[in-house]
NUGUTOR-379603 format. One record per residue: residue in one letter; y, z negated, x of N, C-alpha, C in turn. Coordinates in steps of 0.05 Angstrom, whole numbers, plus 5000, padded with zeros to 4 digits. Example, Ala and Ser with C-alpha at 12.3 -4.5 7.8 and 13.67 -1.06 7.14 Angstrom:
<sites>
A488648445264491048445246493448445264S495548585257497948575273500148435258
</sites>
This chain:
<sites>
X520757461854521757351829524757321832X526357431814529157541821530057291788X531057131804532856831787535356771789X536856821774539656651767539956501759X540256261782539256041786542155921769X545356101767547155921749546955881718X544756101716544056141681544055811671X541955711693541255441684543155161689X545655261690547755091696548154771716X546254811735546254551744549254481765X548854281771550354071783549453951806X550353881828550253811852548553481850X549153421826547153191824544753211800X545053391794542053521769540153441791X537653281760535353291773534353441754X532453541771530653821765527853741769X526353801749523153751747521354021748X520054091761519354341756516154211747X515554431730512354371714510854651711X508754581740507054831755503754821745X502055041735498955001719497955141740X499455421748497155551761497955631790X496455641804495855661838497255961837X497656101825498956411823500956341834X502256131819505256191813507355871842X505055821857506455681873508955781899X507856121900509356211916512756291910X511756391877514656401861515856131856X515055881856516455681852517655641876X516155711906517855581925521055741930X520156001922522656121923524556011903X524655871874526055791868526255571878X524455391893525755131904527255131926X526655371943529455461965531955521950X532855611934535555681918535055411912X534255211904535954841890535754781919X534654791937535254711965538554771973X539254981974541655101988544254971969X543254851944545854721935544954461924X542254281955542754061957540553901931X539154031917537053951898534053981912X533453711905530453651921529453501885X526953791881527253821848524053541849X523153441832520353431836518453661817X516353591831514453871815511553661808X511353751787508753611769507353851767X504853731783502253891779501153891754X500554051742499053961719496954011717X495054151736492654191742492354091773X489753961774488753721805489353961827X488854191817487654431848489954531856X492254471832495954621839495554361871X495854111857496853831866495853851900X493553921887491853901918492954051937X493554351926494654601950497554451962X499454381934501854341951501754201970X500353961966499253711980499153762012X497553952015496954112037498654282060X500954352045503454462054505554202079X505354322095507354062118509053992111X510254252098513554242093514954152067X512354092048513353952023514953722015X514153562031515553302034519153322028X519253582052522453602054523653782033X522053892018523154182001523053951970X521153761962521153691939519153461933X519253331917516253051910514953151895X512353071895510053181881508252991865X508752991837506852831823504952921807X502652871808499953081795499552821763X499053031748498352921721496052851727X494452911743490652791738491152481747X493152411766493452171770494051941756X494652081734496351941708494251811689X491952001685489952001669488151781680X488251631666485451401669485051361698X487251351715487751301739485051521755X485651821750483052001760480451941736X480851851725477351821708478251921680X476752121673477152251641476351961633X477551851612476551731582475351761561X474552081561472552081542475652251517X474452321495475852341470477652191454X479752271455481851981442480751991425X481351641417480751601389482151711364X484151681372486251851348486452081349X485252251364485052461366482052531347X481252381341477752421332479452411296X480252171305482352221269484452351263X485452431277487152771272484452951269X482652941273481853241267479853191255X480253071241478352941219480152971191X482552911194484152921174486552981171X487053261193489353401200490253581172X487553671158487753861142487353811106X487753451105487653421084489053131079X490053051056491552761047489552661026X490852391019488452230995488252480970X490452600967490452750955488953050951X489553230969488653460973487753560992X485753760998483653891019486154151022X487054221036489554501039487954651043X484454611053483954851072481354951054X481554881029478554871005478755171003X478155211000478755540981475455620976X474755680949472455720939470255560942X470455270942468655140946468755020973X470155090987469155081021471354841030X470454671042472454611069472754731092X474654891103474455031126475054851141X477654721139477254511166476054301169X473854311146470954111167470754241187X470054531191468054661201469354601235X472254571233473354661268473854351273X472154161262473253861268472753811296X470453891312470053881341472253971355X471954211347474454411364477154201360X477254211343480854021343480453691354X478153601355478553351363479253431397X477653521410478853671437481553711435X482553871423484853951424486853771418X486753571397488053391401487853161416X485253081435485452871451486853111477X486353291485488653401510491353391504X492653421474495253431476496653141476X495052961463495652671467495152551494X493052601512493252481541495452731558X496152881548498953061558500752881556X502052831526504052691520504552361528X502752341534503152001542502652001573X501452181589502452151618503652341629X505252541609507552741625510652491617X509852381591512552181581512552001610X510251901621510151751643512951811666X511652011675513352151696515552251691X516352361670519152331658520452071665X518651901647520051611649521351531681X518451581695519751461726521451631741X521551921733523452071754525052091739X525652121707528852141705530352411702X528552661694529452921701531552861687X533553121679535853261657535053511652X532453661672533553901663529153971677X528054101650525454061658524354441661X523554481684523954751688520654871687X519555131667516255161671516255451689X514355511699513255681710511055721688X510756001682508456141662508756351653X506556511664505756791664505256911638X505056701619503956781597505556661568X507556481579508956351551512056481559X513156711548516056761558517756641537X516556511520519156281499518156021503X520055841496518355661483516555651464X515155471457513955581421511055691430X508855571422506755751428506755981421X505056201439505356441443501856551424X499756351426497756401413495856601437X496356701451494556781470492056691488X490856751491487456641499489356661530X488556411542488956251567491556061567X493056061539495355871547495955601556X497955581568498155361576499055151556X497554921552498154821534500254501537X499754511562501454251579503654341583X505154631589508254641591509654631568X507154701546508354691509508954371501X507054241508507853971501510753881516X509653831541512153741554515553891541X515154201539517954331529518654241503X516454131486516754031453518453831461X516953681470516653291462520053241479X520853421499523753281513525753481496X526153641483527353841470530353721463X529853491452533653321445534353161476X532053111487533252961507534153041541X532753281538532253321563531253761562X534353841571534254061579531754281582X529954431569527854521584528554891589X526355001611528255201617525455501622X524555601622522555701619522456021633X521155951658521556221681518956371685X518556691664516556861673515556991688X513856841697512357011725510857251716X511157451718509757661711507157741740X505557711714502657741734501758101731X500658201745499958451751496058471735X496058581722493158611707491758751722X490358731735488658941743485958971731X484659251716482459261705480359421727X477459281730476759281736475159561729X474959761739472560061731470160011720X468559841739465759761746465959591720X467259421719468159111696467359261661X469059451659469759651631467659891641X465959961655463260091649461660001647X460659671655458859601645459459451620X461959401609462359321583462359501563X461859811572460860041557458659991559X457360041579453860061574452759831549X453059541563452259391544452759411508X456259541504456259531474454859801471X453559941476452360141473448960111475X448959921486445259851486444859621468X447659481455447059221436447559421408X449559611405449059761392445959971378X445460021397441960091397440959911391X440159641393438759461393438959451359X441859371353442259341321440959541307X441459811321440259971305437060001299X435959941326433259811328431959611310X433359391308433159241289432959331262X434659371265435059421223434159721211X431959901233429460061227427759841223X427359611240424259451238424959291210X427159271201427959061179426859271154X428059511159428059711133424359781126X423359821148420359881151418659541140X420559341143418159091131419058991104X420359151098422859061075420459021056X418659211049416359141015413559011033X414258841054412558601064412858371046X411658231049411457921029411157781055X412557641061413057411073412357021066X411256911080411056651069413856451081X414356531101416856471115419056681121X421956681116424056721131424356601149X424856631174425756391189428456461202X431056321207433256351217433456301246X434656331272434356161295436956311305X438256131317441556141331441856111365X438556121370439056081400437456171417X437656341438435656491461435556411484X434256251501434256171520431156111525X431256121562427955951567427255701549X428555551546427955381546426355301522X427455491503426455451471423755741470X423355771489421355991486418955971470X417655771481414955671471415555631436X417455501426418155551400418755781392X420255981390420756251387418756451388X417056381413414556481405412256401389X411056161383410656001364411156141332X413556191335414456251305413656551292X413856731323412957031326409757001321X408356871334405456841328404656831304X405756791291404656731257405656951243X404157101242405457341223406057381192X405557161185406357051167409157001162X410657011181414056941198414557251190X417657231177418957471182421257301199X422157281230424257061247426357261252X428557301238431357321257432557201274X433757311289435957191306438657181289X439856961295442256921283444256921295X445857091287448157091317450857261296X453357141295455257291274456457491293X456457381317458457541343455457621375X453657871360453357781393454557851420X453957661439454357711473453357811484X454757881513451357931531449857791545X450957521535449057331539446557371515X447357411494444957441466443857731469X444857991488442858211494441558151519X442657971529441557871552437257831547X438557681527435057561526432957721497X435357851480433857961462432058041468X431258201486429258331496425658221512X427258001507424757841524423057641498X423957691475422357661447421557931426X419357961410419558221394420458031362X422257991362423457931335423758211324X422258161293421358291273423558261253X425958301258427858331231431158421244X432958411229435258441244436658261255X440158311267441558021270443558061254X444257791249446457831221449058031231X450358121208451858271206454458101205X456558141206458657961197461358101196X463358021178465658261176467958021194X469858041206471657851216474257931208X474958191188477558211179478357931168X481657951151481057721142481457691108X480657571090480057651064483457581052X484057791037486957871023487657601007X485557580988486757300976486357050990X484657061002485056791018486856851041X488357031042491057011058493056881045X492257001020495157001011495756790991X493456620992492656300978493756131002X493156161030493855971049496856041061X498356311051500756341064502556131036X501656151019503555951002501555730995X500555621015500155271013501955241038X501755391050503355281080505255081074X507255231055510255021056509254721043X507454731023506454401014505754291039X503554441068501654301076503654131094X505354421106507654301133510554031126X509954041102511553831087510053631090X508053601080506553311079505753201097X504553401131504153351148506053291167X508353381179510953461198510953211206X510052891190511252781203507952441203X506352601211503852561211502152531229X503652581256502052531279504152521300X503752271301505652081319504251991338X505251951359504051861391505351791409X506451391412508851291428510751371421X511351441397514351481385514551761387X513152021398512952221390511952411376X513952611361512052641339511252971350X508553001347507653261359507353441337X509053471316509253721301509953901315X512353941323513154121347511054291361X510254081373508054181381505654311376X505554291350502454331344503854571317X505754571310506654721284505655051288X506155141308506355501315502855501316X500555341322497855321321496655251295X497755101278497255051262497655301233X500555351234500655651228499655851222X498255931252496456041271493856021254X493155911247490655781240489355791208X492155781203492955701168493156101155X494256231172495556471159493356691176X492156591199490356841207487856721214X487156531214484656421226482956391203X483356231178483056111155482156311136X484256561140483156731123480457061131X480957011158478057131171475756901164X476056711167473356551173471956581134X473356651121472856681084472056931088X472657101097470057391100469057291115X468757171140465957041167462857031136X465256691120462856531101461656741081X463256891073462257121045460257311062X460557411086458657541097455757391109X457057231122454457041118452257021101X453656981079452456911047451057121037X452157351044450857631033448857651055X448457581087445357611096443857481097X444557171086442456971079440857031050X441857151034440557231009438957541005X439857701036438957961032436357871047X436357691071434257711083432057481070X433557381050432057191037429956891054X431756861069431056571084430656341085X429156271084427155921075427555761098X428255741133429055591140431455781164X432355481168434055641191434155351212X433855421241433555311260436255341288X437855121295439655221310439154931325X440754941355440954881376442754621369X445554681356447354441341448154461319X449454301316450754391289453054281287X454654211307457454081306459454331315X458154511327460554651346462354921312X464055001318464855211301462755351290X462155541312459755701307457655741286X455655441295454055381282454155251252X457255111255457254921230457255091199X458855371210458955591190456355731181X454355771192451755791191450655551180X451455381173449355131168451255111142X454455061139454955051111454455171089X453455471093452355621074449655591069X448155511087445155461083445555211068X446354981071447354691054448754831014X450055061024451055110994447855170975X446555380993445355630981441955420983X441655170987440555050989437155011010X437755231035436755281046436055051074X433755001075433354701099433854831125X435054601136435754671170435054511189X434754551208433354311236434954411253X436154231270438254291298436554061308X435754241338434354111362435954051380X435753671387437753571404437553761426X439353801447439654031462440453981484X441353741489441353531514440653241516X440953131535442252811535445152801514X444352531497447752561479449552321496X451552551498454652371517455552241485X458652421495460452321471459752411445X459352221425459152301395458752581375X461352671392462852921377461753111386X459253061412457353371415454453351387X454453131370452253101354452953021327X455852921321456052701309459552891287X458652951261457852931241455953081238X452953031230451753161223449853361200X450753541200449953651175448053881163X446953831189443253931177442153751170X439553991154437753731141436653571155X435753581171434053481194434453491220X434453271241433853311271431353201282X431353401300428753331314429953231349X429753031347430752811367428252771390X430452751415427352781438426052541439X426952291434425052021437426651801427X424451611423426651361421429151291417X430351341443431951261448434051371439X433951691427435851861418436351761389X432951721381432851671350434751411335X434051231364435950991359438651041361X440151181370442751291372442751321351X441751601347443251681308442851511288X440151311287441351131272443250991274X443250861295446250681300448750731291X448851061281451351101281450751251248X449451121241449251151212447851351200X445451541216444251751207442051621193X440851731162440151691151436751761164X434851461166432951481177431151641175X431151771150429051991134430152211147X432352311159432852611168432852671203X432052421218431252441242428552421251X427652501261424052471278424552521306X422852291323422052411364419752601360X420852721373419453031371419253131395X420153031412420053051445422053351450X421753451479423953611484422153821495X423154141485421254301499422054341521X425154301532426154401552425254171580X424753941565423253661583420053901590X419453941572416853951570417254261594X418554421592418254701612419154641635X419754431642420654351664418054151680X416754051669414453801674411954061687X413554271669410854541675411554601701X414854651701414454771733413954751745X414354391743413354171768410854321783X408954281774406254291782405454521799X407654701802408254961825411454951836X409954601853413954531866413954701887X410954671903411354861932412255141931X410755331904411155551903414655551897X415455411881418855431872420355301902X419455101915420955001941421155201957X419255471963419455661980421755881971X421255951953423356111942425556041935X426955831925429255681925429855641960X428055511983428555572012430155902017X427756082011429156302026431456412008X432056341988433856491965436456361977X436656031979439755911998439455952018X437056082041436956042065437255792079X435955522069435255272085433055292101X433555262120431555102141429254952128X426655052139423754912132423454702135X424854562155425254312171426654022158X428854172139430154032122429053922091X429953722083429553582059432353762042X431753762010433653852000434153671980X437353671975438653371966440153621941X440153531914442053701890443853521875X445553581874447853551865448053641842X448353531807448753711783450853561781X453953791773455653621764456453631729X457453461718457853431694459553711689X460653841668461954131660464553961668X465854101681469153971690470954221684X473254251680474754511682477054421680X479254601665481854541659482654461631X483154241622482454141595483254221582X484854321563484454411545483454701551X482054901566481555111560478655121572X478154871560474554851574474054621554X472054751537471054531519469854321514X468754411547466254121546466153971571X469353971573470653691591470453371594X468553311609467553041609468552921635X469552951645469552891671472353051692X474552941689476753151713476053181733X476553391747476053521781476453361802X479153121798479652901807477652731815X475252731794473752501788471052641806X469652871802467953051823467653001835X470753091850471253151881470752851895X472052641878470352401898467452351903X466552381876463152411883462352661906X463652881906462353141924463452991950X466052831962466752791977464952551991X463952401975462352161983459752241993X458752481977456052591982456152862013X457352902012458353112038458352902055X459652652061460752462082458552382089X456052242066453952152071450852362083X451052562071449452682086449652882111X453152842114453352902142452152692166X451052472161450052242177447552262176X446052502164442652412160443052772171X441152702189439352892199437653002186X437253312182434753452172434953412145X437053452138437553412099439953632093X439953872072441354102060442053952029X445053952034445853882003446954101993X446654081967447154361941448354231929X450554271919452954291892451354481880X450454391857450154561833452454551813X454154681802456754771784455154741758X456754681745456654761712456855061708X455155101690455355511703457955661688X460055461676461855481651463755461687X465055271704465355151711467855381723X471355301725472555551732473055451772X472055251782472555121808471555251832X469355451825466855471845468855531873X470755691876472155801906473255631914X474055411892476655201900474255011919X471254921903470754751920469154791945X468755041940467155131966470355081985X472455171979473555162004475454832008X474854731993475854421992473254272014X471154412009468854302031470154372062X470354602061469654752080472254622096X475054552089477554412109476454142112X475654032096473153752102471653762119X471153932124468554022158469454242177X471854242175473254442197472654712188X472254742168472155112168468255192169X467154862180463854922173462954762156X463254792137461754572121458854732107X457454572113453354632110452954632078X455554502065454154432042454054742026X452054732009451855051992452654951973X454855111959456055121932455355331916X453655371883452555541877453755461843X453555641823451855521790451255731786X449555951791448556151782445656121795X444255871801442655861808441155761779X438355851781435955641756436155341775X437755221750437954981754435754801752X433254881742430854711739429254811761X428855061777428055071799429354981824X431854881819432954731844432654461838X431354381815430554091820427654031817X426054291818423754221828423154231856X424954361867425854501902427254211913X427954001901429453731913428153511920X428853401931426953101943428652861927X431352961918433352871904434952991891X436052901865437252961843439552821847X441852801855444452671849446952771825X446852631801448352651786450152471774X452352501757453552361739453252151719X451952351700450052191675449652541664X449352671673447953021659445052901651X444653201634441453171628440053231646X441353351667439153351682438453171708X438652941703437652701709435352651686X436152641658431952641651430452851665X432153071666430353381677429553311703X430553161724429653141746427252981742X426752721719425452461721422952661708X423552881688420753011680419253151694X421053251720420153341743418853241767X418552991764417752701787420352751807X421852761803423852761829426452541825X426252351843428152101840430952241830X433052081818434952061806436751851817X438951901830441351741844443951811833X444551651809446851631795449551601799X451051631808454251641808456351531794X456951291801458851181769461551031784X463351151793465350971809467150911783X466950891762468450831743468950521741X467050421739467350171743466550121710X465650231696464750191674463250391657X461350411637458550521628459950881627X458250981633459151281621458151321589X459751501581458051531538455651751544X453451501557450751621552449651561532X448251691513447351611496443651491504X443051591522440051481537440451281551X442751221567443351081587442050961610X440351171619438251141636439151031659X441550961666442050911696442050561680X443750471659443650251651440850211648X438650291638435650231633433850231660X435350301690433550271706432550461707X431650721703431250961702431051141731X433151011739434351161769436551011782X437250981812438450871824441350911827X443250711824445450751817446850641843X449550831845451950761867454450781850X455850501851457850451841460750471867X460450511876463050641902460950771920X463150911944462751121961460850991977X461150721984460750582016457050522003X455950561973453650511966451950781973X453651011977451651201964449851221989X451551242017448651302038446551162042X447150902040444450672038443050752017X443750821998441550861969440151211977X440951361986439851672002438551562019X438951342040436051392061434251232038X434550982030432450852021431451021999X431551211987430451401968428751551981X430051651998429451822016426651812041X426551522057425351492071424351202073X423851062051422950782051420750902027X418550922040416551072014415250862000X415750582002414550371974417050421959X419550421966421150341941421050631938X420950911941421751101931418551111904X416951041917413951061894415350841873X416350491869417850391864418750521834X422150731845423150811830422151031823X420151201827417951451813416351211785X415651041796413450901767415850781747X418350721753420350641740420450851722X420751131734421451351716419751431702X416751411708414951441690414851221667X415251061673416050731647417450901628X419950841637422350961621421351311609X420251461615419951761604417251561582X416051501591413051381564415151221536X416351091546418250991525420151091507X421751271520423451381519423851621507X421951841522422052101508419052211501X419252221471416052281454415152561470X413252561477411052771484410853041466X412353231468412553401471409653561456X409953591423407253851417408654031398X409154321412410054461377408154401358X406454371355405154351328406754131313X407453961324409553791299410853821294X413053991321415554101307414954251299X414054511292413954691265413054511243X410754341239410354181216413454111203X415153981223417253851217419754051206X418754221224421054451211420254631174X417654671173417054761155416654591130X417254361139416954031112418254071092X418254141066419654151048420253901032X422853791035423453411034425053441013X425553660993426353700964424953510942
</sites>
């Protein structure tokens, strides 16, 4: 990396901040921190991701080359907080005043539809701005310097992987404080193998469509008693999907506007009898050219509308918003019009999806709400924070028990549009159980554990890099002490194999396998996996150790104890709250967890104990499981 280091005009007493995201680019920074060395500048460098913080950390020679302050440290002292609150009302009402909806066009609110997506987005740029202002505050830069491969201006660049923490920070100091912006150019390498099988597949999902929409054209002068819609393919929903196929009376599509190969993945393992929707993603002419001249009203009324500690993040957010307003806004108006044209061709009476908060789905469900078609979204986990369930706008949920049901009322769901309906994915899991030996052997030889050994699992909550991971509950910061507590402790018990199971989203897997592995000299026993069936490694466990995931009920439907994790020092946003209900055994610091592993482990009254506990709590808690009610419930016409 070739720098002219006088471009940036410093001074023998300039302080210099450097602000580093990715592990790429630490080698090019040190070379610029040798040139501020040789004329006497010892810069500091802010991590802005835990795994930068951690590597430099690691380096001997840091100390003397520069100081090092990591943003995760900033945050809720290591503990995510959950969704700002003002961030939940920015993106609730980013896109409209008492006055006017900017984003209406033909009936529609479009930015209802991305209110999830932006509440994320705005609680990361607000916990940016209030603990990068931090470290400003205490070090005092003049002159704030980024490393990034991918932003060569200031100004968002709009590119899939940006960094969104060197944009804030370069906004928010812009009058006060120098910023300076150094491109690392990264080398692309495409993969042969990568782009042939991304041929094969669009070429067999291609067939497939075509496949499809012969079997659509051939049932077309069928009479049907049902359409049925469904947005989701997985084990877990099988027994329903097939259920629905059984009745031939069912004409059932799959619904999918974009498919993956995750969605050819499983096509094949159902005979759905119709096509999958079609969808156009150009973007529609007049609704371009309706939202290129609201812009100047919207950026007027808004510019000075989202304030945070005295900063105002227009800056920041203006080149996205733009973004959003002039090319996003007007694709998603052909997305809804195409939509509209295969809900009426295929002529559909219900439609069935997984959520209904995320983007995706909400656009699928607003047109079925126009065109007056009923919908059911099946809770689809344990409910954390709000904003994975919560505005809801299908007709109906079918809620796994009690305790869920009591949630959505609480929070104001109207009692007539929820029912316990139990969980099929509880319920395919309770099945495995009953062939644990057959799944314990094969999960044995598949990690290669020892016969000898007990197996201890680890599920961690979805962690990643926040803003470019959506379903951030938990920082890496916050993990790594649980993986570190649990590594320490069952390094002291004999004849016991612990598994890290990953979030299978999860971008950490190399970082923590080798964050183990300098923790045990280069041997560390523990297996780090997420491409494993996560329900056969907790029928394969003698223990379940998690966070607050769902799969801590999945373990409890499985008979397998549950040892909770909470060094927060306060409740996690469970919506079951099974560790608060007694459910499963809880460690509130490190120095609890090994006493609570043997006594689970090897005190067999209290481990039977907390097994009838979990049977309490599952009788109470989560309704018993029959499709015959949920189809009743799905096919209810409440008109």
């Amino acid at each position: 990396m070739n720098i002219n280091i006088e471009k940036l005009g410093l001074r023998r007493d300039s302080k210099v901040a450097i602000c580093i995201h990715d592990e790429k680019h630490i080698l090019d920074m040190y070379s610029f921190i040798q040139k501020l060395n040789r004329i006497n500048i010892r810069p500091v460098v802010i991590a802005l991701e835990y795994s930068v913080g951690y590597k430099l950390r690691e380096l001997k020679e840091s100390p003397a080359l520069f100081t090092l302050e990591c943003l995760e440290d900033y945050i809720g002292n290591g503990f995510y907080d959950g969704i700002d609150s003002k961030a939940i009302y920015y993106a609730s009402e980013w896109f409209k005043d008492d006055e006017q909806d900017y984003s209406e066009f033909n009936g529609f609110s479009i930015g209802s539809l991305m209110q999830r997506d932006m509440s994320y987005c705005f609680s990361e740029i607000i916990a940016c701005t209030k603990n990068i202002s931090k470290i400003v505050e205490v070090k005092s830069p003049d002159i704030l310097v980024f490393l990034n491969n991918r932003v060569e201006r200031k100004g968002l660049t709009l590119q899939v992987g940006e960094d969104w923490h060197s944009e804030v920070a370069a906004s928010l100091f812009d009058d006060s404080i120098r910023t300076f912006c150094i491109t690392v150019e990264s080398p692309r390498r495409r993969s042969n193998k990568k782009a042939l099988n991304n041929i094969i597949n669009r070429c067999a999902l291609m067939l497939t469509l075509a496949i499809e929409r012969i079997k659509y054209l051939a049932q077309s002068l069928m009479q049907y008693k049902r359409n049925i819609a469904i947005s989701f393919l997985s084990r877990n929903e099988e027994d329903l999907i097939n259920s629905f196929l059984a009745d031939k009376s069912n004409r059932v599509v799959f619904l999918t506007t974009k498919p993956s190969r995750y969605d050819y993945k499983y096509l094949f393992r159902f005979s759905f009898n119709s096509l999958i929707l079609p969808v156009k993603f150009k973007a529609d002419k007049d609704a371009r050219k309706f939202f290129e001249q609201i812009w100047n009203k919207f950026e007027e009324e808004k510019k000075n509308c989202f304030i945070i500690d005295g900063f105002n993040l227009w800056p920041v957010i203006k080149s996205r918003m733009q973004y959003i307003f002039w090319d996003m806004f007007p694709c998603i108006v052909n997305e809804l019009k195409s939509i509209e044209r295969g809900y009426k061709g295929l002529c559909l009476t219900h439609i069935v999806v997984a959520t209904d908060t995320t983007f995706r789905e909400k656009k699928l469900i607003s047109i079925s709400n126009q065109m007056g078609i009923p919908s059911t979204v099946l809770q689809h986990g344990d409910i954390g924070h709000a904003i994975g369930y919560l505005p809801s706008t299908a007709s109906k949920i079918a809620a796994w028990g009690r305790d869920s049901r009591d949630w959505f009322l609480e929070n104001n769901v109207e009692p007539e549009k929820v029912q316990s309906l139990g969980s099929q994915k509880l319920d395919r899991v309770e099945k495995m159980a009953a062939n644990k030996q057959q799944i314990k052997d094969m999960v044995y030889e598949l990690l290669d554990i020892g016969r000898d050994k007990k197996l201890i699992t680890f599920t961690s909550i979805g962690f990643g890099k926040q803003i470019k991971f959506s379903n951030v509950h938990i920082l890496l910061k916050e993990n790594l002490k649980y993986i570190e507590s649990l590594r320490s402790a069952v390094s002291k018990i004999d004849s016991v194999a612990l598994v890290i199971k990953l979030h299978q989203a999860d971008p950490y897997l190399e970082f923590v396998k080798s964050y183990l592995a300098k923790r045990s000299n280069g041997k560390s026993e523990v297996i780090v996996s997420k491409d494993i069936d996560v329900h056969k490694l907790i029928c394969a466990s003698e223990l379940v150790v998690t966070n607050y995931s769902t799969t801590g009920i999945e373990a409890m439907a499985a008979e397998v104890p549950v040892l909770c994790l909470n060094f927060r020092g306060k409740r996690f946003s469970s919506g079951s709250g099974y560790l608060e209900k007694g459910a499963c055994v809880g460690a509130h610091k490190s120095e609890e967890v090994l006493p609570a592993i043997k006594r689970i482990m090897y005190d067999k009254d209290y481990r039977e104990g907390v097994l009838a506990r979990i049977r309490r709590y599952l009788d109470y808690s989560v309704t018993k499981y029959e499709i015959e009610k949920l189809l009743e419930f799905i096919y209810e016409n409440r008109e």
